[in-house]
C-alpha positions in Angstrom: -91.7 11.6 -90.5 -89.7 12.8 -93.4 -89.8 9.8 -95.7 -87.1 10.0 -98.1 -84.9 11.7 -95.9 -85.1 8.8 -93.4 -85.1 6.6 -95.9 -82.0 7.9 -96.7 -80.3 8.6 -93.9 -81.5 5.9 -91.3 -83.2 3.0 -91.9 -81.1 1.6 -95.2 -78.2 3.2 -93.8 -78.5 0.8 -90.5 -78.7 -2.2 -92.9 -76.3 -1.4 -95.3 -73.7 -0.4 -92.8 -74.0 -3.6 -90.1 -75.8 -6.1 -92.1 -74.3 -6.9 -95.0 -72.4 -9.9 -95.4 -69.1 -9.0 -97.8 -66.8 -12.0 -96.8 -69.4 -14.5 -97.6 -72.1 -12.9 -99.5 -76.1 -12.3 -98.7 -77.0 -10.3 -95.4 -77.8 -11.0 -92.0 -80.6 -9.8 -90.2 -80.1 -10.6 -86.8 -79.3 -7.4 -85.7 -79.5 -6.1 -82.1 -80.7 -2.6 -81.1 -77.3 -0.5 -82.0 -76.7 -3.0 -85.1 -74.2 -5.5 -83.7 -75.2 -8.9 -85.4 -76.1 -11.3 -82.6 -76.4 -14.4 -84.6 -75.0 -15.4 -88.3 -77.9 -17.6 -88.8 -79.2 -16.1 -92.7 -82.9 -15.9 -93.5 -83.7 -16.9 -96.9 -86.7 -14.9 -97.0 -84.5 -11.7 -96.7 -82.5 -12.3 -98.9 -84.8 -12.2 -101.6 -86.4 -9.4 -99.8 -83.4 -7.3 -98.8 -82.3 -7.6 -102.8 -85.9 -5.7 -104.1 -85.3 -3.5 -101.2 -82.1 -2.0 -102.4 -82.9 -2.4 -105.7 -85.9 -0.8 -105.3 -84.4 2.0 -103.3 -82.1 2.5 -107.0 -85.0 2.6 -109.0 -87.2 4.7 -107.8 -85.0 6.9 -105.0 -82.0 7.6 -105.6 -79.0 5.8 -107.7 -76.5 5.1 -104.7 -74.0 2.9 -105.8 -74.3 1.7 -102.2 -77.4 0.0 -102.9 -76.4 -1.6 -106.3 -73.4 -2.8 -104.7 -75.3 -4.3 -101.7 -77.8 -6.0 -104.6 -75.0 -7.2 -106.3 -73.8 -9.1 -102.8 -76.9 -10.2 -101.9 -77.7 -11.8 -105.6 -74.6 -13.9 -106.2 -75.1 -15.3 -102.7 -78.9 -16.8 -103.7 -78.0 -19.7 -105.6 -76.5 -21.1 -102.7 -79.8 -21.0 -101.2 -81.0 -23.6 -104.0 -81.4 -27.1 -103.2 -80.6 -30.2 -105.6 -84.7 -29.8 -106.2 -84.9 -26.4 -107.4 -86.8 -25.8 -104.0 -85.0 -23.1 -101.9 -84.3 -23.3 -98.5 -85.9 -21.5 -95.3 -82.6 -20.5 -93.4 -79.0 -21.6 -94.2 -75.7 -20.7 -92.3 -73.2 -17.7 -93.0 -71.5 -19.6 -96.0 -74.6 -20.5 -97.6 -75.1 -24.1 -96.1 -78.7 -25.5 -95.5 -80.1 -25.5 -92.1 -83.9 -25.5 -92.5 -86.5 -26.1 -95.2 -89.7 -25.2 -94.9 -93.1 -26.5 -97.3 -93.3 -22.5 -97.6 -92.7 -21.3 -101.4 -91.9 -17.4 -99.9 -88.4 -17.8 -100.3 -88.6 -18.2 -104.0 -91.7 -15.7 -104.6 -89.4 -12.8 -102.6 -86.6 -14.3 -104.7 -88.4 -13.8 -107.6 -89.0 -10.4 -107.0 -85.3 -9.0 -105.8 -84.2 -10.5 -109.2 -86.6 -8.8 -110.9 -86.4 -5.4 -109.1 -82.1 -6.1 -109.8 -82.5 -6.4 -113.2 -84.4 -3.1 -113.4 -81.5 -1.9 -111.7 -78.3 -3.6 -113.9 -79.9 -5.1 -117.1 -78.5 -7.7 -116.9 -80.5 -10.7 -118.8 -79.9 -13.3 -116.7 -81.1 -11.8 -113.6 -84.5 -11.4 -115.3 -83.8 -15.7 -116.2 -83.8 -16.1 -112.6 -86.4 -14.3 -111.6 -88.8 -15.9 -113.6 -86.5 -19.4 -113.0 -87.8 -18.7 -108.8 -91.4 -17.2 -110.0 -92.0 -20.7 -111.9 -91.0 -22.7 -108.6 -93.4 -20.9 -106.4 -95.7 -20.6 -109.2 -96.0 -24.6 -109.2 -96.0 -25.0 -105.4 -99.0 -22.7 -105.0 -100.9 -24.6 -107.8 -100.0 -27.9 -106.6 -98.0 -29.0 -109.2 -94.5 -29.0 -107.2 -95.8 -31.1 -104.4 -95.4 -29.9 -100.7 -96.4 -30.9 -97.0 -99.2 -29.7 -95.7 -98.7 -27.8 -91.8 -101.8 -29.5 -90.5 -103.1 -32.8 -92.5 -106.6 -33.7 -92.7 -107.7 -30.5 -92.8 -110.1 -29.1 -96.2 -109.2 -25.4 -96.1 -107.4 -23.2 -98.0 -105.2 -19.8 -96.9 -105.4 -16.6 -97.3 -101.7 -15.6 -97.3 -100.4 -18.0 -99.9 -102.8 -16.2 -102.7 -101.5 -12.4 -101.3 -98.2 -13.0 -102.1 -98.6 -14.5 -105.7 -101.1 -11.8 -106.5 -97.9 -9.4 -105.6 -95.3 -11.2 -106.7 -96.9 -11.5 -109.9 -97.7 -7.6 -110.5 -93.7 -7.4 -109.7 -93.0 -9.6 -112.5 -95.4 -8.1 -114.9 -94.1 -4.8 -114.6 -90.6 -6.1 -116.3 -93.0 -5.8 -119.1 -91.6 -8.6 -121.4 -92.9 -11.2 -123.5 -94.4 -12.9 -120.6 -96.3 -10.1 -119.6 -99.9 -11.6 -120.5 -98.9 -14.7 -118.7 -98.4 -12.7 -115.0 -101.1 -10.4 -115.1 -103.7 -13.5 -116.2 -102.3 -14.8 -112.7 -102.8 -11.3 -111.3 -106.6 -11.4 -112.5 -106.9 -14.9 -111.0 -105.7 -14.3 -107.7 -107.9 -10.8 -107.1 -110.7 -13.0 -108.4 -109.2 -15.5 -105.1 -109.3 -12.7 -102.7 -112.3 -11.4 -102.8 -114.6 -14.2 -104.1 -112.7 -17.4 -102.5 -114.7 -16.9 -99.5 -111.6 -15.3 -97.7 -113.8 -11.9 -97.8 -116.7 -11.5 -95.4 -119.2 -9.6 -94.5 -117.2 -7.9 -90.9 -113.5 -9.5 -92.1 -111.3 -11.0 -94.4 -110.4 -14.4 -92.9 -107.1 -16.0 -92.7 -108.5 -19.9 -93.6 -111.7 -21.0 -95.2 -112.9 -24.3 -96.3 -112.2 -25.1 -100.2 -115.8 -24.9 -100.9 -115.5 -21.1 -99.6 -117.4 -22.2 -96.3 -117.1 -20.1 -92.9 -114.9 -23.2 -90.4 -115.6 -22.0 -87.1 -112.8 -23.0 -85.3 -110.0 -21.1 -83.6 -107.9 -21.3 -86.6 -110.7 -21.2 -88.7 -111.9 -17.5 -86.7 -108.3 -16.1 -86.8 -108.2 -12.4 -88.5 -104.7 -11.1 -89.0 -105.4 -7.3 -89.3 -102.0 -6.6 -90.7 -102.4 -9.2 -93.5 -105.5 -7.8 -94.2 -104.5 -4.2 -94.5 -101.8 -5.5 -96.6 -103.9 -7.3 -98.9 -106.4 -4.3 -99.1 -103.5 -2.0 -100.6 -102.2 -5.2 -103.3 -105.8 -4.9 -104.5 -106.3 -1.5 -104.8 -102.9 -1.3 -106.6 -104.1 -4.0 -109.0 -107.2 -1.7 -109.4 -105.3 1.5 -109.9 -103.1 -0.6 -112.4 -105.4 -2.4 -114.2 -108.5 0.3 -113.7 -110.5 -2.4 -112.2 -112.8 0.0 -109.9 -114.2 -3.2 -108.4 -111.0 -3.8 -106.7 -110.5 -0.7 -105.9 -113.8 -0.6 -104.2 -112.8 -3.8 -102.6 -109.7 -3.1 -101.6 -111.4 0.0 -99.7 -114.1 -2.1 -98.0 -111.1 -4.6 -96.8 -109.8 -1.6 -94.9 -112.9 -0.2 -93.8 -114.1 -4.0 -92.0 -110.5 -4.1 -90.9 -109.5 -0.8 -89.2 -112.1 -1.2 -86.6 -111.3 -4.5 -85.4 -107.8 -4.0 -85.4 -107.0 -0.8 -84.2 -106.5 -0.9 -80.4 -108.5 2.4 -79.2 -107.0 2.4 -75.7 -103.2 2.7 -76.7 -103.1 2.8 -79.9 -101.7 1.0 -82.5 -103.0 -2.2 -84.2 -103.1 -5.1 -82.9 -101.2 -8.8 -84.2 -104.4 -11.2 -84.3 -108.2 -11.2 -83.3 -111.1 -13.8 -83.6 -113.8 -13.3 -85.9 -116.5 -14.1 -83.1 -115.2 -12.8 -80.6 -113.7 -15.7 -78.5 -110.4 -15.8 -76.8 -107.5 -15.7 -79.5 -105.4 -19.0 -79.3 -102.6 -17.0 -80.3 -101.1 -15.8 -77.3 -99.1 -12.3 -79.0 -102.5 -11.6 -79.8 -102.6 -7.9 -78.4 -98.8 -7.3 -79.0 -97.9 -4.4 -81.4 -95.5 -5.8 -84.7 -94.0 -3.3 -87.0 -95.4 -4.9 -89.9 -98.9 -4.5 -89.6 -98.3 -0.7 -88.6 -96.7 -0.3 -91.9 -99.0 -2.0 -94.0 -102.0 -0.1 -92.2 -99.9 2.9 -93.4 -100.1 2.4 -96.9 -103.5 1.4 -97.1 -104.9 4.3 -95.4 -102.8 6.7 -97.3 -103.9 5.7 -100.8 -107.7 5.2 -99.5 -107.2 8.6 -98.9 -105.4 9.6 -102.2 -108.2 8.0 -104.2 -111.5 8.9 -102.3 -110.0 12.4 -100.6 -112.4 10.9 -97.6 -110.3 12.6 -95.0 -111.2 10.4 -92.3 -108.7 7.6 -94.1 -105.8 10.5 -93.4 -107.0 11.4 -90.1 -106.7 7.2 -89.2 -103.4 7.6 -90.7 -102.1 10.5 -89.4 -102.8 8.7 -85.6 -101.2 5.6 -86.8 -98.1 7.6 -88.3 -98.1 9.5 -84.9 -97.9 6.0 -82.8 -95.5 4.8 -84.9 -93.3 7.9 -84.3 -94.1 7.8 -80.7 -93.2 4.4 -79.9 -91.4 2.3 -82.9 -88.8 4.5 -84.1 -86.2 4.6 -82.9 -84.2 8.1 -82.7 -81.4 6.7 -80.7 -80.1 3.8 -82.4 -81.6 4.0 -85.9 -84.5 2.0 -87.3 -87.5 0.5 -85.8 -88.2 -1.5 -82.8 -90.1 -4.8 -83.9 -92.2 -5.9 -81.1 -94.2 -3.7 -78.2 -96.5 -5.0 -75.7 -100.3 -4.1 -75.6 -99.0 -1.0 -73.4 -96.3 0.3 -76.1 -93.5 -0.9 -73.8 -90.5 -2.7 -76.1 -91.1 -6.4 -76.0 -87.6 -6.7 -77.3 -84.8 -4.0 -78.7 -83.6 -6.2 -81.2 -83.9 -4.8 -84.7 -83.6 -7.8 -87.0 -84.2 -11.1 -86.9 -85.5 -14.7 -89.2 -88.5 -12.9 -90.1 -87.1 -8.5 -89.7 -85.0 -6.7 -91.4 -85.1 -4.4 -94.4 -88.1 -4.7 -96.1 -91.8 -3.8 -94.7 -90.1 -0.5 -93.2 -88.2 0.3 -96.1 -91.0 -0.5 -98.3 -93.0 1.9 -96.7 -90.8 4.9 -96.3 -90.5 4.2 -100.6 -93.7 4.2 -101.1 -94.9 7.3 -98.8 -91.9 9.1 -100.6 -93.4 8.6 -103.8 -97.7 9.3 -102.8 -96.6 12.2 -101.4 -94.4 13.6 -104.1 -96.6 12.7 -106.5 -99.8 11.5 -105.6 -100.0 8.5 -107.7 -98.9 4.7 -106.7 -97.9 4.3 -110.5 -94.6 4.9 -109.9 -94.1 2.9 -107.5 -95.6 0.1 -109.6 -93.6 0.7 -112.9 
């Protein structure tokens, strides 16, 4: 893979050329294998995330006035994804109007950081308003204070993935630097302090649930590992290390990825796998051994900068095969892009490229962030 010049020339190319939504605003992301949109159905999620995407690309790539332009689209179409509440919604249609929300906060915290990458990008002081108008929402609905539903009632646990995201949503805002910057990186410190000592972090994984005491529930959803999520966590907190010089995260963040790799790598084909239980039983989730692009990606990064910081070359070896599989079987050189979803064999599960939950972000945010440790050896940055 050449990073930048893929980047470049392929995967935000296929978004910005059949994705993006100039009649009514925002993008689309259900896109099939050669880019045709299949459904008009928008993802809030992505729209947050498809703004720091291009905005990011600005920053730190290249300044195409392709991608400011696409930022510009995809920011003035947010506020239709507000309701009356301040709450945002979880997908609405083509013109904006709501068709599902969700107790989920993510729309706001990837809101909060496409305004925030944007204003990088443009300057322009309202943006920065509204990302720390959508980092306050989310903010509040992670600490209780904004109420929300629970999925499953009756149940004393506490997740993992909630405490990921405001950990990097936060370092996003921080970096804007301003006078609120004590205020995100003291939510920084408290959610590495959540990750590794919350009880999420054990001695062979990082769970996906545990009690609110920090107790060990064994029950299916209680056993659940999501390798991706943890490799993806592992990298947040080494970069909070790296940032902060915190060499206790660092050394966590390593020890995330060295219980991880081995549990979710699949040594017959290759690749890692979606979801495995911590003692072993039968997985109730039944994609269990499918292949996602995510979790490939995330592995990616994690791997690389292990490798960066400790020059431990089996971390590049482990990503070197994982960079090769991905090659081999996700890219796609035909079409452009990345298929999403392969069976345990490597065979295509499905050839769209985008849907609710893909489109242009893990990808992208990898081929940015391998652009960058490999020009210049240093996640910093990336991080600025």
């Amino acid at each position: 893979m050449n990073f930048k010049k893929d980047l470049t020339e392929n995967i935000l190319p296929f978004w910005l050329d059949n994705a993006i939504d100039k009649e009514n605003g925002g993008i689309f992301t259900q896109l099939d294998e050669k880019g045709n949109i299949y459904g008009t159905e928008k993802s809030v999620w992505f729209q947050g995330r498809a703004l720091w995407t291009f905005s990011k690309a600005y920053n730190v790539i290249e300044k195409n006035p392709k991608y400011l332009e696409a930022s510009k689209i995809i920011y003035e179409f947010l506020p239709k994804c507000v309701d009356t509440d301040g709450r945002m919604f979880f997908t609405v249609t083509k013109e904006g109007v709501e068709l599902q929300k969700r107790r989920y906060y993510f729309s706001e915290t990837f809101a909060a950081i496409g305004c925030a990458e944007y204003y990088k990008a443009c300057g322009d002081k309202k943006v920065m308003e509204d990302a720390e108008k959508y980092f306050d929402v989310a903010y509040k609905c992670y600490k209780g204070e904004i109420k929300t539903e629970p999925k499953i009632k009756n149940l004393d646990t506490k997740a993992l993935s909630p405490v990921m995201i405001m950990l990097s949503t936060a370092q996003v805002l921080r970096s804007l630097n301003n006078e609120n910057y004590e205020k995100y990186n003291n939510i920084c410190k408290e959610c590495l302090d959540e990750i590794i000592n919350g009880g999420f972090l054990k001695e062979k994984m990082l769970l996906e649930s545990v009690g609110k005491d920090k107790s060990f529930k064994n029950t299916p959803t209680g056993r659940i590992v999501n390798p991706g999520h943890s490799m993806e966590c592992a990298w947040f907190v080494m970069m909070e290390g790296i940032i902060t010089n915190n060499k206790k995260a660092i050394e966590e963040g390593k020890r995330i990825i060295d219980i991880t790799y081995p549990i979710g790598w699949d040594e017959k084909n290759g690749g890692i796998i979606a979801f495995c239980d911590a003692l072993g039983f039968p997985p109730v989730q039944l994609e269990w051994d499918m292949k996602l692009w995510w979790p490939q990606c995330e592995t990616m990064i994690a791997l690389y900068l292990a490798y960066l910081i400790y020059k431990d070359e089996k971390y590049l070896k482990m990503y070197e095969n994982i960079k090769s599989y991905c090659e081999k079987y996700f890219v796609d050189t035909k079409n452009g892009e990345w298929y999403g979803y392969l069976h345990y064999d490597n065979s295509v599960s499905t050839t769209l490229k985008g849907n609710i939950f893909k489109g242009p972000f893990h990808i992208p945010r990898l081929y940015m962030i391998m652009s960058i440790l490999e020009e210049e050896k240093s996640i910093m940055s990336y991080a600025k």
